[in-house]
N, C-alpha and C positions, 0 to 999 in steps of 0.2 A: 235420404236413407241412412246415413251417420247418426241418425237421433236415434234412429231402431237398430243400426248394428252398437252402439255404445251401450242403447239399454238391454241389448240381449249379453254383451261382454257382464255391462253388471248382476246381472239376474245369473248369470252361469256361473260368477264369480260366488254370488252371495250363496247359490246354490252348493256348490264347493265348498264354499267355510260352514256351511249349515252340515252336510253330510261329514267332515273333518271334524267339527265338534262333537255331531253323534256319535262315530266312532270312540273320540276319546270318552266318551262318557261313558257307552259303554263299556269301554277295556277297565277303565276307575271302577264302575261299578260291579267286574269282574275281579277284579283286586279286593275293592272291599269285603265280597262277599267270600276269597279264600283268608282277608285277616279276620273277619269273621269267624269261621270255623277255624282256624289253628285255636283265638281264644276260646273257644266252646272243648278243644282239647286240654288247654290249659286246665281250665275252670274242674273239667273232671277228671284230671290229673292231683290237683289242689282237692277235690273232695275224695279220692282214693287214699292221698298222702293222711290226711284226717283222720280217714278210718280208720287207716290200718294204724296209725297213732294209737289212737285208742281204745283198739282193740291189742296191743299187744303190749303198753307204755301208761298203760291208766293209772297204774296204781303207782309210777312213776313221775306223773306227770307234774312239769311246774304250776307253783299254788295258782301262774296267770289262767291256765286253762281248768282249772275247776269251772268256774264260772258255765263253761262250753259242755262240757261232759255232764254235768249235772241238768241243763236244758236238752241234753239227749238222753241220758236218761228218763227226765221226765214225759220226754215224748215216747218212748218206745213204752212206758208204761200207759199214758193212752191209749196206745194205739193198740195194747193187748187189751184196754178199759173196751175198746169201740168193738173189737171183734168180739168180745164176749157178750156183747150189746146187741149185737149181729146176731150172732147165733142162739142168744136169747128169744129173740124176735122172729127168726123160722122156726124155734121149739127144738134147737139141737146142741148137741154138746160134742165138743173133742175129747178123745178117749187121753187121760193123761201119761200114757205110757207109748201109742203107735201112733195119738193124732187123727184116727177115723172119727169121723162123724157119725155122730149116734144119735137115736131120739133123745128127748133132755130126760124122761122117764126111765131109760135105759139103767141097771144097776150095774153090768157087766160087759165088758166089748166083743161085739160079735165077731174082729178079728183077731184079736191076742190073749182074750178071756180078762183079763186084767178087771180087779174088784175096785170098783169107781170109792169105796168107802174106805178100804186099807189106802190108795192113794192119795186121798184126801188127808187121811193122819199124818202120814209120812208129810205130806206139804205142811200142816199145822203143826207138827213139831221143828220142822222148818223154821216156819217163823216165829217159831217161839225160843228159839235156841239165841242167849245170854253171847254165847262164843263171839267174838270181833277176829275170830280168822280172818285168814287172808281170802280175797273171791277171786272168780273166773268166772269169762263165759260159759253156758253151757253149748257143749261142740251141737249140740240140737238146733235147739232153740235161739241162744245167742244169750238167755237171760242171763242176768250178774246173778252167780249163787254161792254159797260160801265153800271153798273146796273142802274135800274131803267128806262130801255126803253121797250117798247109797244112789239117790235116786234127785233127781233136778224137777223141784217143786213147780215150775212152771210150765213144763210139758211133760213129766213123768218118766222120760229115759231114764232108765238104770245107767249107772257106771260100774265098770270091768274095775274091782282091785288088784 
């Protein structure tokens, strides 16, 4: 009977260290998964600090981070490319002054009246303006426009002088 009471002590034993391991494994793998998420805090702490960098420090910013600011700008300008892409392809347009959607045939906005043709000048003399003012976000939109204009070429909000 010693042979089966030793091999039951072992099997209870092994059985112990098997359930002690799971345990620790999984309290570790409770551990990992809150450093886990603290870094997931970090990271969108890090991408907040960014932003607001450069959205308030741009035109301040050391010559290292050009580099950075310039690949976001260039993407925010796709990404106005893609929406207009968008809305080319359902046959619709945004009113540039309220941002409703309108048919693309549309000459005037069904919500604010605003003349799709006088908004379009106002944008093209926009960007035909020589000036190297200083820019800013538009408080709308977010576009970089040069301060000190009437109206913000890429979604059409007037500004209050």
């Amino acid at each position: 009977m010693s042979i089966f009471d030793d091999l039951g002590k072992k099997l209870s034993k092994a059985g112990g260290n098997a359930v002690e391991k799971t345990k620790q494994r999984t309290e570790i793998a409770r551990f990992n998964g809150r450093i886990k998420d603290e870094n997931k805090k970090i990271d969108e702490s890090y991408r907040q600090i960014g932003k607001l960098f450069v959205e308030h420090y741009r035109d301040e910013a050391p010559e290292e981070f050009d580099v950075f600011i310039r690949q976001i700008d260039e993407s925010l300008e796709n990404i106005e490319k893609y929406h207009e892409d968008i809305d080319r392809v359902k046959g619709v347009k945004k009113c540039p002054v309220c941002g409703k959607e309108l048919l693309a045939e549309d000459h005037f906005c069904s919500e604010c009246g605003a003349d799709f043709e006088e908004a379009s000048k106002e944008a093209e003399h926009f960007s035909e303006s020589d000036d190297d003012g200083e820019v800013a976000p538009c408080p709308e939109c977010g576009a970089i426009i040069k301060t000190g204009v009437d109206v913000c070429p890429a979604c059409g909000v007037r500004f209050d002088k």
